[in-house]
N, C-alpha and C positions, 0 to 999 in steps of 0.2 A: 685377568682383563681389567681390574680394578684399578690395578696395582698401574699399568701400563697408563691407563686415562688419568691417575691421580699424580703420574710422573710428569706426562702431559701438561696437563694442566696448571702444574708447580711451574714449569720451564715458561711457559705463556705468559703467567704470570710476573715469570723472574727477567722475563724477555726486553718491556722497555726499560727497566733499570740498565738492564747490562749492553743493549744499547745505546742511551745515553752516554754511560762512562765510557765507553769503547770513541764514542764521537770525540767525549770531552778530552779524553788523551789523545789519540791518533790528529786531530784536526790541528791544534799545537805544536805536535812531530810534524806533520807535513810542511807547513810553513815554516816551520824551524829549517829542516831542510830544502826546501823551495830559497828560500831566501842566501841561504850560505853558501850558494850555487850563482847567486846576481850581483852586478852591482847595484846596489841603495846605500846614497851615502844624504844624511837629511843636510848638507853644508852644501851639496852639488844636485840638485834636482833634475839635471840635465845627465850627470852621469849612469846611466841605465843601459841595460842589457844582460847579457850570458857571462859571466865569471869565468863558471867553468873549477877547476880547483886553484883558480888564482888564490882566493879569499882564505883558503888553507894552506896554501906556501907562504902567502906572507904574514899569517899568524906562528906558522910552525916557526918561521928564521925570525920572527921577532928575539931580539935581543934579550928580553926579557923573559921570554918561556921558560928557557930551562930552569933561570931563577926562579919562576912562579909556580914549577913542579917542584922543585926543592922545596920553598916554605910551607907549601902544602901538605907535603907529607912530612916535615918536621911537625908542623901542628897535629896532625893526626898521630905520630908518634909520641910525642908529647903530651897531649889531653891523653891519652889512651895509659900512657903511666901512670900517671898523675890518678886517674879517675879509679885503675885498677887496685893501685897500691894504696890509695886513698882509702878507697871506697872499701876495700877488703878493712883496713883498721877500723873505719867507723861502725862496720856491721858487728865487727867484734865486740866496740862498745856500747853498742846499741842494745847489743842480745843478751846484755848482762841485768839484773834487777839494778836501778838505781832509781832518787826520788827524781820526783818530774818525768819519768821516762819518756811520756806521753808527749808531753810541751819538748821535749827533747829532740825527741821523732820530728816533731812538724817545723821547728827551726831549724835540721838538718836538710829536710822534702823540700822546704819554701822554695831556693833559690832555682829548680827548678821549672816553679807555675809562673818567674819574669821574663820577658822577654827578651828577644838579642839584642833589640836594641835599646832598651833599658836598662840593660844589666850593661852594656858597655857604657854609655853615658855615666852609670854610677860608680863605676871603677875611672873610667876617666876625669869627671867634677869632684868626686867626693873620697875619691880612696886615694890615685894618684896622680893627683894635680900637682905639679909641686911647686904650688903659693898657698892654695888653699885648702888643698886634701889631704886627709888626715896622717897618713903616712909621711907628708910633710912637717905636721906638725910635733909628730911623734920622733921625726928627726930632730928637728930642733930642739926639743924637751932634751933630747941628751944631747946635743950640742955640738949634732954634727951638720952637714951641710945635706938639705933635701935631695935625693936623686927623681933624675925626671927621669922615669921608667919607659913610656910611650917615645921618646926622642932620641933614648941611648941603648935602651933595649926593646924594643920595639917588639918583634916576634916573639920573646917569653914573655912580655905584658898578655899578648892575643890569647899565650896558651893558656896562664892565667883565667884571663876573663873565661874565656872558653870552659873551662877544667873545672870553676866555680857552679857554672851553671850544669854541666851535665855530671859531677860528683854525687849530687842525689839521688840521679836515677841507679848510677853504680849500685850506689848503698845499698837502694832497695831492694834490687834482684840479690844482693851477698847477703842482707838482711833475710830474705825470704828463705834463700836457700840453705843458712845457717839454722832455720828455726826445723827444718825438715832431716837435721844432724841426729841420728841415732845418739840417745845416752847413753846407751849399754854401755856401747864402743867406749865413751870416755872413759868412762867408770872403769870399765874391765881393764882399759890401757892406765890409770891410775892408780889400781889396785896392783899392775905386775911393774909399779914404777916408773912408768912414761913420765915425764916433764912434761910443763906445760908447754915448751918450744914443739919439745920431740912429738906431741900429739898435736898440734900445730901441723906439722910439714908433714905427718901422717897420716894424720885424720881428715884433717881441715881442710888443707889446700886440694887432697884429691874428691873430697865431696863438694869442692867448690869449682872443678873444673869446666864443669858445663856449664856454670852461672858465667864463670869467667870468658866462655864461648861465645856466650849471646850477648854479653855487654860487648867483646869487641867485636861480634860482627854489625851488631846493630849503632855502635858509635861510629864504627868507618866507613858504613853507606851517610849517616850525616854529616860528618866533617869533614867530607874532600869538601863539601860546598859551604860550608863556615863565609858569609860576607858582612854581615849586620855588624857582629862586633870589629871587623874592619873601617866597616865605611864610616861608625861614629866616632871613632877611637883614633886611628894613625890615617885613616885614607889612605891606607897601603902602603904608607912611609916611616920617616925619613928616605925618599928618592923612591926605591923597591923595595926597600929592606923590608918590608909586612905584607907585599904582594904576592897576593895565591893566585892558583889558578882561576877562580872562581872570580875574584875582581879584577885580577886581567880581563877578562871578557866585560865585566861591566866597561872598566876605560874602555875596550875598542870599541864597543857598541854607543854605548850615554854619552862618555864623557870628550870622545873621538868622531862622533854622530857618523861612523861606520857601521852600520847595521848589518850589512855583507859581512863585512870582517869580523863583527861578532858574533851573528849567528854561527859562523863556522867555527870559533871560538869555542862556541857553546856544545855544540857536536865532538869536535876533539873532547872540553873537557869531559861528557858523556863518556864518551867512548873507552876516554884511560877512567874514569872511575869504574865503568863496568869491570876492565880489564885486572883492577886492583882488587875488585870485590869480588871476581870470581879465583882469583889465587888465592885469598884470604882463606875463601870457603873451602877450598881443597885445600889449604896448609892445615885450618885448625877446625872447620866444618865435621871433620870425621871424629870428633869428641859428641857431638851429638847424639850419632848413632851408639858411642858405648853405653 
């Protein structure tokens, strides 16, 4: 009976909390979808009414879409290399005794606690400007001609920025999970002769399978929606060439004062991110359970 009243009394307790969060998300989805069903365009105050699924026909045949599904999941494929293949080398350097290790650690973590749109402004003023940043400079020093990175390559600039800032978190999970590596195991595989590759692909990669799990599930519910380092960097350009799905909907909605158009924008891209995250889960989700 205690048990029953002290359960009670937990849930009562836990009750406006979890009502509040239930308002504070559902009341945003409602008008999310309320709206992507109307016309509301702020350039025609006059155009109002029922939509209807106009508002998603003429996002779906935008010209642009299928482009802006392509660059989006080329970035998410790309950070996702980038941060794996990364991330797994620097844990390995990291797990080793050297001086400074400490200060070593935390210049690797930094670039993580910057912001998106911080961390894009500083790769775009100060890494790859090409008048003033430093990869300019460093061209010149040998005597070749600056490449503008942002104008000619546009999309691996984004993966870049991108892959800089969430490379730390990689570390840390292949860090942490490297530090929970049985020694026997090496020892015993070094003592009947293993190499250090062969006890690598042996050892290493299958105790690191599950860290490997959680980084990309947890990096590709974030970066279908990557816009920050967009919107400071290329604005989505040269023309589409850096437009995701994610700033397509800003143009329909901000920068097209179609708010109909982009709320339903907004619900598409919901809808294929769900649809990507829950294949993900079923492709590589069942490393978890081993």
């Amino acid at each position: 009976m205690a048990t029953q009243q002290s359960r009670l009394a937990a849930r009562l307790m836990v009750a406006p909390s979890v009502i509040l969060l239930f308002i504070w998300m559902i009341v945003p989805l409602v008008a999310t979808v309320w709206f992507s069903f109307r016309n509301y365009n702020l350039l025609n105050p006059n155009l109002t009414g029922w939509a209807g699924f106009n508002n998603y026909y003429y996002f779906l045949t935008d010209p642009n879409f299928l482009t802006a599904i392509w660059h989006t999941l080329a970035v998410v494929v790309g950070v996702l290399i980038v941060t794996v293949v990364g991330g797994i080398l620097l844990a390995l350097m990291l797990d080793r005794p050297m001086w400074g290790q400490g200060i070593v650690r935390i210049m690797v973590i930094a670039p993580f606690f910057v912001m998106p749109t911080v961390s894009g402004l500083i790769w775009k003023n100060l890494l790859m400007n090409p008048v003033n940043g430093m990869f300019a400079h460093m061209a010149k020093g040998l005597g070749l001609q600056p490449y503008d990175f942002l104008n000619q390559a546009p999309l691996t600039s984004i993966i870049v920025i991108v892959a800089w800032a969430w490379l730390p978190f990689s570390t840390l999970i292949f860090l942490t999970s490297l530090q929970s590596l049985d020694g026997e195991q090496q020892e015993a595989a070094e003592m009947d002769g293993a190499g250090s590759l062969s006890r690598f692909i042996h050892l290493t990669i299958p105790h690191l399978t599950r860290a490997i799990t959680v980084v990309i599930l947890i990096q590709t519910i974030f970066l279908l929606s990557v816009f920050a380092e967009i919107a400071v960097t290329t604005n989505g350009g040269p023309g589409t060439a850096s437009t995701t799905l994610t700033y397509l909907v800003y143009v329909q909605a901000l920068l097209n004062y179609d708010v109909g158009g982009g709320t339903a924008g907004g619900m598409v891209a919901v809808i294929l991110a769900n649809i990507v995250a829950f294949f993900v889960m079923r492709m590589i989700g069942k490393n978890l359970d081993a």
